[in-house]
C-alpha positions as CSV (number, residue, x, y, z in Angstrom):
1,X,-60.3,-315.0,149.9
2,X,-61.5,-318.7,149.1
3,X,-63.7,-318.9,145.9
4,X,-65.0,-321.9,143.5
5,X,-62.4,-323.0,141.6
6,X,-62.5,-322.2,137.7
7,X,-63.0,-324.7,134.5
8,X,-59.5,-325.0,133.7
9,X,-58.2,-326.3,136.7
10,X,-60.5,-329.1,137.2
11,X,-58.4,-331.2,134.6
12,X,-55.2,-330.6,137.2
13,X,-56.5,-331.3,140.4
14,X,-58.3,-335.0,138.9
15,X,-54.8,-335.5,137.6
16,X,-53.8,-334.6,141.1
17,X,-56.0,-336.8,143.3
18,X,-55.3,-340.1,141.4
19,X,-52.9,-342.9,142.6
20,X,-52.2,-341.3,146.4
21,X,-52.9,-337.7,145.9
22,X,-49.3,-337.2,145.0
23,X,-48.2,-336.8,141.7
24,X,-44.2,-338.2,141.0
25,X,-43.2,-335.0,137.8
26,X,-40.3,-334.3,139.5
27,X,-37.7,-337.0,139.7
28,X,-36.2,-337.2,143.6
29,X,-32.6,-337.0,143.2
30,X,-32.2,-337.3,147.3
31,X,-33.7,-337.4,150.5
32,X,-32.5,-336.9,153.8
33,X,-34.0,-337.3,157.4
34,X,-34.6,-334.5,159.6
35,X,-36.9,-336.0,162.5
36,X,-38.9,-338.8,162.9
37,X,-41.1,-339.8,165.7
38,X,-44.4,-340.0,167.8
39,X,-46.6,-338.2,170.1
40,X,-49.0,-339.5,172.3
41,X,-52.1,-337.3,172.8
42,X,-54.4,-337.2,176.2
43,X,-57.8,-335.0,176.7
44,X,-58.7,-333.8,179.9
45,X,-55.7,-336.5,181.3
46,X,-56.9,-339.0,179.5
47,X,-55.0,-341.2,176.9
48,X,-56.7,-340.5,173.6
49,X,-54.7,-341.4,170.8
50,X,-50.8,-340.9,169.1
51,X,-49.7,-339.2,165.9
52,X,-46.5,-340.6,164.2
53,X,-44.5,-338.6,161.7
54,X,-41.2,-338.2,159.4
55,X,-40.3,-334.8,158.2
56,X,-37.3,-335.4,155.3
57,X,-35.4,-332.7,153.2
58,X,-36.1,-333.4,149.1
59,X,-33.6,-332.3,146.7
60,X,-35.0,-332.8,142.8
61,X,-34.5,-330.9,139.5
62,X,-37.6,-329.0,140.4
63,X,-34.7,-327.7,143.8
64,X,-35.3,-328.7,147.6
65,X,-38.6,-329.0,149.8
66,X,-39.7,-330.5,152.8
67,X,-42.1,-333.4,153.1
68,X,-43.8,-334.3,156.0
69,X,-45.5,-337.2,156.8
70,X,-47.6,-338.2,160.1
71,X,-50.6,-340.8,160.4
72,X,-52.8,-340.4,163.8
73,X,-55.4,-342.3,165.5
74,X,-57.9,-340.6,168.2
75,X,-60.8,-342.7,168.8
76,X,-62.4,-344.1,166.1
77,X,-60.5,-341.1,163.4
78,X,-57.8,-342.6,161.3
79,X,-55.9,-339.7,159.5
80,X,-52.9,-340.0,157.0
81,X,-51.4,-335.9,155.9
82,X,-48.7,-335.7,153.9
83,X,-47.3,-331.8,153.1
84,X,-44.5,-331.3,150.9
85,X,-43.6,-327.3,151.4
86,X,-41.0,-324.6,150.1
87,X,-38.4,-323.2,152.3
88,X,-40.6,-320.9,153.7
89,X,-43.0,-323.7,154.7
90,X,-45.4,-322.7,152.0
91,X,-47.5,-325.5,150.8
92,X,-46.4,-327.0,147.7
93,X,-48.5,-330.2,147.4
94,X,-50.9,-331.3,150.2
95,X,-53.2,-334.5,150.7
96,X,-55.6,-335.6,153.9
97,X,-57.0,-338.8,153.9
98,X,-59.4,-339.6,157.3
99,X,-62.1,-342.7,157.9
100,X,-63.8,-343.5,160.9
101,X,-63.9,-347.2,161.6
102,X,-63.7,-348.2,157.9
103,X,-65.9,-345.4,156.8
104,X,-63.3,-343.0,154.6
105,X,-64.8,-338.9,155.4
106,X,-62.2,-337.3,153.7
107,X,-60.4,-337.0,150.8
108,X,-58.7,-334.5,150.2
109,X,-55.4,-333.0,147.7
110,X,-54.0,-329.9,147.0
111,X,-50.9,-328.3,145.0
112,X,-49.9,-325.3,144.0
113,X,-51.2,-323.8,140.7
114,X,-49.4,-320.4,139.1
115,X,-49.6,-318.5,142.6
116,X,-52.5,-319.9,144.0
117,X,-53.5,-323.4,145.9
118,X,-56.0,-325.3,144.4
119,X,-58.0,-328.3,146.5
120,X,-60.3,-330.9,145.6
121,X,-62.0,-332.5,148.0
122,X,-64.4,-335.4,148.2
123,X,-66.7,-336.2,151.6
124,X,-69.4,-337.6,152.7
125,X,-71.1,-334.6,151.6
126,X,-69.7,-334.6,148.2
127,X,-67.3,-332.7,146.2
128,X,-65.9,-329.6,146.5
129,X,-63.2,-327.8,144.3
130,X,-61.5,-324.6,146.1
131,X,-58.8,-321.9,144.9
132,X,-57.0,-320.1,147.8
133,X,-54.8,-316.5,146.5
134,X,-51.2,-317.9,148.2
135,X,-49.7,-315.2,149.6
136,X,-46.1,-315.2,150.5
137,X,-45.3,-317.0,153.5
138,X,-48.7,-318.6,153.7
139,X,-48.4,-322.1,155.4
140,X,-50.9,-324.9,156.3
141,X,-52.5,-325.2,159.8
142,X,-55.2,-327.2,160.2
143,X,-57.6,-327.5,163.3
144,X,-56.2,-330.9,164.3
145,X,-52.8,-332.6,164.1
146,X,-49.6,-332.1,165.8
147,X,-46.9,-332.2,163.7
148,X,-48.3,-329.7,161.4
149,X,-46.2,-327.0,164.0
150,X,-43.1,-328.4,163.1
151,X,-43.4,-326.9,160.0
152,X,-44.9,-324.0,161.0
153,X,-42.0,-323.4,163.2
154,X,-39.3,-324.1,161.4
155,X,-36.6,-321.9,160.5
156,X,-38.2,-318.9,162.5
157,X,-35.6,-316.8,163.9
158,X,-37.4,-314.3,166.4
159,X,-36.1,-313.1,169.6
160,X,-37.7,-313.7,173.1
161,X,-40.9,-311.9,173.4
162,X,-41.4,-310.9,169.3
163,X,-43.5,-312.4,166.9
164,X,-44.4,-313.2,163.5
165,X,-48.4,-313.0,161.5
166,X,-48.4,-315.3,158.9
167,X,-51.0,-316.0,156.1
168,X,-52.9,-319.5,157.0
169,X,-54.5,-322.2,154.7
170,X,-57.1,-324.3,156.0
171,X,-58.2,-326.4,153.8
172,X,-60.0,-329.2,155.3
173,X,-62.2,-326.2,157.0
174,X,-62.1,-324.9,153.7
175,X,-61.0,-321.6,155.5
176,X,-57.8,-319.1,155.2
177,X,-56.7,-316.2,157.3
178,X,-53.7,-315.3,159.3
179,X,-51.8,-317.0,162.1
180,X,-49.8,-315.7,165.2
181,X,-46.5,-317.1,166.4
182,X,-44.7,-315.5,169.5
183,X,-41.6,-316.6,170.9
184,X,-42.7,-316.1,174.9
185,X,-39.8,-318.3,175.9
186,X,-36.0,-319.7,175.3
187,X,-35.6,-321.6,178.3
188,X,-38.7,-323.8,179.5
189,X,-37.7,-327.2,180.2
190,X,-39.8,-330.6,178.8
191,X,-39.4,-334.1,180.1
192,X,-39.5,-336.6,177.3
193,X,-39.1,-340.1,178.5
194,X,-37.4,-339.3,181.8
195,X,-35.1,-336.7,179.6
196,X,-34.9,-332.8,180.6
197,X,-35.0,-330.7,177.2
198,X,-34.5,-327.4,176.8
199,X,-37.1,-326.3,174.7
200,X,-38.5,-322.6,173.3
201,X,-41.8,-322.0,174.0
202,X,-44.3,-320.5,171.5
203,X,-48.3,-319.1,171.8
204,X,-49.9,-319.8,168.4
205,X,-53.0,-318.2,168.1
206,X,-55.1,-319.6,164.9
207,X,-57.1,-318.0,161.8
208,X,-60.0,-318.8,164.6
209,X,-59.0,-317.0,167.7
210,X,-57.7,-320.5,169.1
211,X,-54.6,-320.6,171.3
212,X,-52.0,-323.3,171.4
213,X,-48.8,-323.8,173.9
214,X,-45.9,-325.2,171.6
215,X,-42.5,-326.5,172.8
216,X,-39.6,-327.1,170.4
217,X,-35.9,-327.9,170.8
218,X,-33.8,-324.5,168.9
219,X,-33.8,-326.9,165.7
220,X,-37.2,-326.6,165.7
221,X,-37.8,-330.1,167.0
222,X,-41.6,-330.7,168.1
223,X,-41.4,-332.0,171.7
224,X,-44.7,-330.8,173.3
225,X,-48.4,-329.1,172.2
226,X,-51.1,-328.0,174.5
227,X,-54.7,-326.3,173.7
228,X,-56.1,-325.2,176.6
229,X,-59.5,-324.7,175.3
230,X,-59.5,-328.1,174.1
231,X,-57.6,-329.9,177.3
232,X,-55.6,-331.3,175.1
233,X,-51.9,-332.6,175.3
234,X,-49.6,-333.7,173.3
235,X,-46.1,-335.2,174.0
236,X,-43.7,-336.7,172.7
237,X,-42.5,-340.5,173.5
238,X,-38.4,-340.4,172.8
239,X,-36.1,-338.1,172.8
240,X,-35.3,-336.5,169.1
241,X,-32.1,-338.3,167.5
């Protein structure tokens, strides 16, 4: 259940959304790569745009997360996410920044706040201060983005066939629910640049009823995303290293 956010948390989330959105408390002791790389994403066959991301392992005195990065252009949209999350991929700080042409629309932070997620966000609307109940497992999928799976999919261990319900966060649609993440297959194949790659395939059906086609190496290495409803594809450009 979303609700307006109380009194005493307003303090934390202004505190939150200055500099970048992302506060430095803990001191990063070290960081190491896990995947880096792009996407280009057509509509209906047509080239629309490319998202490019780094997802990187954080060990601190606060102990390890995982911080994802990704910056995307489709038409006239700029948008910059960055998600550091626990091991379970549950969202531990969050921020969205997105303009059109030089116009910023959203601004947007988020962190976690004694068992819940708090948000602030400002728009051309105005302001808005949320508080989401974080369940466990909960993770962030937005309605756009690609890399955002990677995350999603990461460390899942199901068997050809099962699946998994998660509690979602939304924030941007100032939404939560559930997601749906089956394993339909281990051995689909994806070209990346002239490269056949074994990948698993996975349905992910949204908080919203949507369906989207993922394709990831065992590692859980994003190589491909389709929404059908949509017409949208996204694939990778190189081959993960």
């Amino acid at each position: 259940m979303m609700r307006p956010i109380t009194l005493r948390f307003v303090p934390t989330l202004l505190t939150l959304l200055a500099g970048s959105f992302w506060p430095g408390a803990a001191v990063r002791a070290q960081q190491s790569r896990l995947d880096v790389g792009s996407f280009t994403i057509t509509i209906n066959g047509q080239r629309a745009g490319r998202e490019q991301f780094s997802i990187q392992r954080i060990s601190s005195n606060d102990g390890g997360t995982v911080e994802l990065r990704s910056e995307s252009a489709v038409g006239e949209t700029r948008t910059a996410v960055r998600l550091e999350a626990d091991s379970a991929g549950t969202p531990v700080r969050y921020s969205v920044e997105a303009r059109r042409g030089a116009e910023q629309t959203l601004r947007l932070g988020g962190q976690r706040v004694r068992g819940r997620f708090a948000t602030l966000a400002r728009s051309l609307t105005g302001e808005a201060a949320r508080e989401y109940l974080l369940r466990p497992g909960a993770v962030v999928l937005e309605d756009d983005g690609i890399v955002q799976y990677a995350m999603l999919l990461r460390g899942r261990q199901l068997e050809e066939g099962a699946g998994i319900t998660l509690p979602s966060l939304t924030p941007v649609a100032n939404t939560q629910g559930a997601v749906r993440v089956v394993l339909e297959s281990k051995s689909d194949v994806v070209v990346i640049a002239g490269a056949r790659r074994v990948a698993r395939r996975y349905r992910v059906v949204s908080a919203a009823g949507e369906t989207r086609l993922v394709w990831a190496e065992a590692e859980g290495l994003l190589l491909r995303l389709s929404i059908p409803g949509r017409g949208l594809e996204a694939l990778r450009d190189d081959v993960p290293r």
